[in-house]
C-alpha positions in Angstrom: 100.8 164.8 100.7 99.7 161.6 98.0 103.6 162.1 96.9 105.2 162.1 100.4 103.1 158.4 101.4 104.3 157.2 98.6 107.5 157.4 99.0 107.4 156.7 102.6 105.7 153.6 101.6 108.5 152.8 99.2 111.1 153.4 101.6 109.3 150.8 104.0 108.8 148.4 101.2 113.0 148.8 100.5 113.5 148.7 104.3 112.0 145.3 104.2 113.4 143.7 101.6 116.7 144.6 102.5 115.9 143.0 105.8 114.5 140.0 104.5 117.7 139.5 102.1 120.2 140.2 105.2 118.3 137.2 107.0 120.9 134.4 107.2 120.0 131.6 105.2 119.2 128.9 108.1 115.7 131.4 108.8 114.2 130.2 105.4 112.3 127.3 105.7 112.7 124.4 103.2 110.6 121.0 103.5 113.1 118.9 101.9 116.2 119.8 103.5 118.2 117.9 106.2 120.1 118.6 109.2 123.3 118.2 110.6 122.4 115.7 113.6 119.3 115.1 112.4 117.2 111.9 113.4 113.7 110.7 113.3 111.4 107.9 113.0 107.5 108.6 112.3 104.2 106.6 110.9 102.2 108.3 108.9 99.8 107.8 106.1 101.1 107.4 102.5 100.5 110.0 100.5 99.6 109.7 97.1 102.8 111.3 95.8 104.4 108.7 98.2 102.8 105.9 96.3 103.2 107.1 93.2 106.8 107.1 94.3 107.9 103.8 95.5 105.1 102.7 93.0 108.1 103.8 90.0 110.6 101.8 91.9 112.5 99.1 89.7 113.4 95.8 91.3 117.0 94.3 90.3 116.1 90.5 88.1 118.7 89.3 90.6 117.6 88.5 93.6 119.8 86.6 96.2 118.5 84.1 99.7 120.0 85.9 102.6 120.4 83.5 105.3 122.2 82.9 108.6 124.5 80.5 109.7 121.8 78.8 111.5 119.2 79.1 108.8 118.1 75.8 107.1 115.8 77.3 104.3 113.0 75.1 105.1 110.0 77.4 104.0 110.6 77.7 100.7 110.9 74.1 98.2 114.0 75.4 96.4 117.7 75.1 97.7 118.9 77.6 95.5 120.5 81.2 96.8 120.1 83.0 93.3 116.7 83.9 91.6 115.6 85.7 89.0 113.1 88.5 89.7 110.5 90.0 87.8 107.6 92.6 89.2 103.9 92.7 88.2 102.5 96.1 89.9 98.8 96.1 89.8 97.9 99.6 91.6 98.7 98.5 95.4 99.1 94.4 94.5 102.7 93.8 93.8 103.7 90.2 92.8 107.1 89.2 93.1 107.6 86.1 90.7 111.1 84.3 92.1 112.9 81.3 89.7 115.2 79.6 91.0 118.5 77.9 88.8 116.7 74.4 88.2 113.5 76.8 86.7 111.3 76.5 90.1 109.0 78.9 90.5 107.1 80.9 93.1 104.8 84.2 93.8 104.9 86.5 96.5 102.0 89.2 96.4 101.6 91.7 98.9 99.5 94.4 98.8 100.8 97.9 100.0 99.8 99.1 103.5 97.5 102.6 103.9 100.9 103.5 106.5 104.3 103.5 106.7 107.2 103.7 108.9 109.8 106.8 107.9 113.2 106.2 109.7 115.9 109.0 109.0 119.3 109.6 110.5 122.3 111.9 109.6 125.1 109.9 109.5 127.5 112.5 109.6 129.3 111.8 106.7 129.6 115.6 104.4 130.7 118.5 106.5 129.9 122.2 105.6 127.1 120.9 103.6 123.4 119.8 103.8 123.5 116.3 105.1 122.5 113.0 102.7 120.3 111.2 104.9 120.5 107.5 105.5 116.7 107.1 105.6 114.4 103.6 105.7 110.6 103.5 104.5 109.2 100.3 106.0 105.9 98.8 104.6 103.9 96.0 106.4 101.1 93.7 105.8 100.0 89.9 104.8 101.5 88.4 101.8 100.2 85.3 99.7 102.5 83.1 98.0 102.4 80.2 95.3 105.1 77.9 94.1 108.2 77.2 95.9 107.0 79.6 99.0 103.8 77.2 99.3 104.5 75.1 102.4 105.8 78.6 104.1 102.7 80.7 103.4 100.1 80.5 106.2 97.1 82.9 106.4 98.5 84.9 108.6 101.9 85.4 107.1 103.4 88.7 107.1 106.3 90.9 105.1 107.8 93.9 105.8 109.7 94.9 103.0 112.4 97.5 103.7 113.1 100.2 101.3 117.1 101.6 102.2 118.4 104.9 100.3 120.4 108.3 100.9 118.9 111.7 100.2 116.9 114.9 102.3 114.0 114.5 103.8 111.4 114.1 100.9 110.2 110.5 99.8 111.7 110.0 96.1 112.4 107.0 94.2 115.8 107.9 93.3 116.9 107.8 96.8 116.3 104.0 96.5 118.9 103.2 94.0 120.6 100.6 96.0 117.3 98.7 97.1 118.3 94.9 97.5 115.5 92.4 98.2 117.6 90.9 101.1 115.5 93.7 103.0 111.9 91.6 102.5 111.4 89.4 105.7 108.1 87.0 105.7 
């Protein structure tokens, strides 16, 4: 009888994995990956593995004013359009030292928000494939500055500063290769 279970109970254990490996492969659930048509915008605390994240991300040393026709650059003392850039991450402070061509200088410091704004979107560029996501993470908060940013800096200033990339659905920092700073609004 022991002999005739056991095999019965082999034969169910077979049956099932059979089943489970005839499953097609949309039934499987995977965290990271996109899909076709796919769009979605959420807030939502940031993780530690988030932080630690766009913590690792690596600012270009060129940054570049992005202004409209209409735009006069009156808050910052510096009529220069290129700057050097260099980062100073201190856990959640991140200072943002700009220098302009005539060796100006100013500080931005910001301190990352507790939340963030997610925006993702297929863009329905691959077909027959998992889609790259165009996808946003949006940080918000007050920001100090020094320097050439002096007369613009109130108390109540703000950024948001725009991080743009391609990838699935999980945060990483390689999706952010093409980050400009042309995304930081104050």
């Amino acid at each position: 009888m022991t002999m005739n279970l056991q095999k019965i109970s082999n034969s169910v254990v077979g049956i099932s994995m059979l089943m489970l490996l005839s499953l097609p492969k949309e039934v499987y659930a995977c965290a990271c990956c996109a899909n076709a048509g796919q769009w979605s915008q959420t807030s939502q605390r940031i993780s530690d593995y988030e932080f630690q994240e766009i913590n690792s991300l690596r600012f270009s040393p060129n940054a570049k004013l992005y202004q409209t026709a209409g735009d006069n650059n009156t808050g910052i003392s510096s009529n220069s359009v290129n700057y050097t850039l260099s980062v100073n991450k201190q856990q959640r402070v991140w200072n943002f030292l700009f220098k302009d061509e005539k060796g100006k200088t100013g500080t931005l410091s910001l301190t990352i928000p507790k939340k963030a704004t997610s925006f993702t979107t297929d863009l329905y560029t691959q077909k027959n494939i998992e889609p790259e996501l165009y996808k946003e993470f949006r940080l918000e908060g007050k920001v100090v500055g020094n320097g050439i940013f002096s007369k613009a800096i109130t108390p109540d200033t703000k950024f948001r500063l725009v991080l743009q990339g391609r990838g699935n659905n999980c945060l990483t920092a390689g999706d952010f290769k093409s980050m400009e700073l042309t995304s930081f609004w104050f």
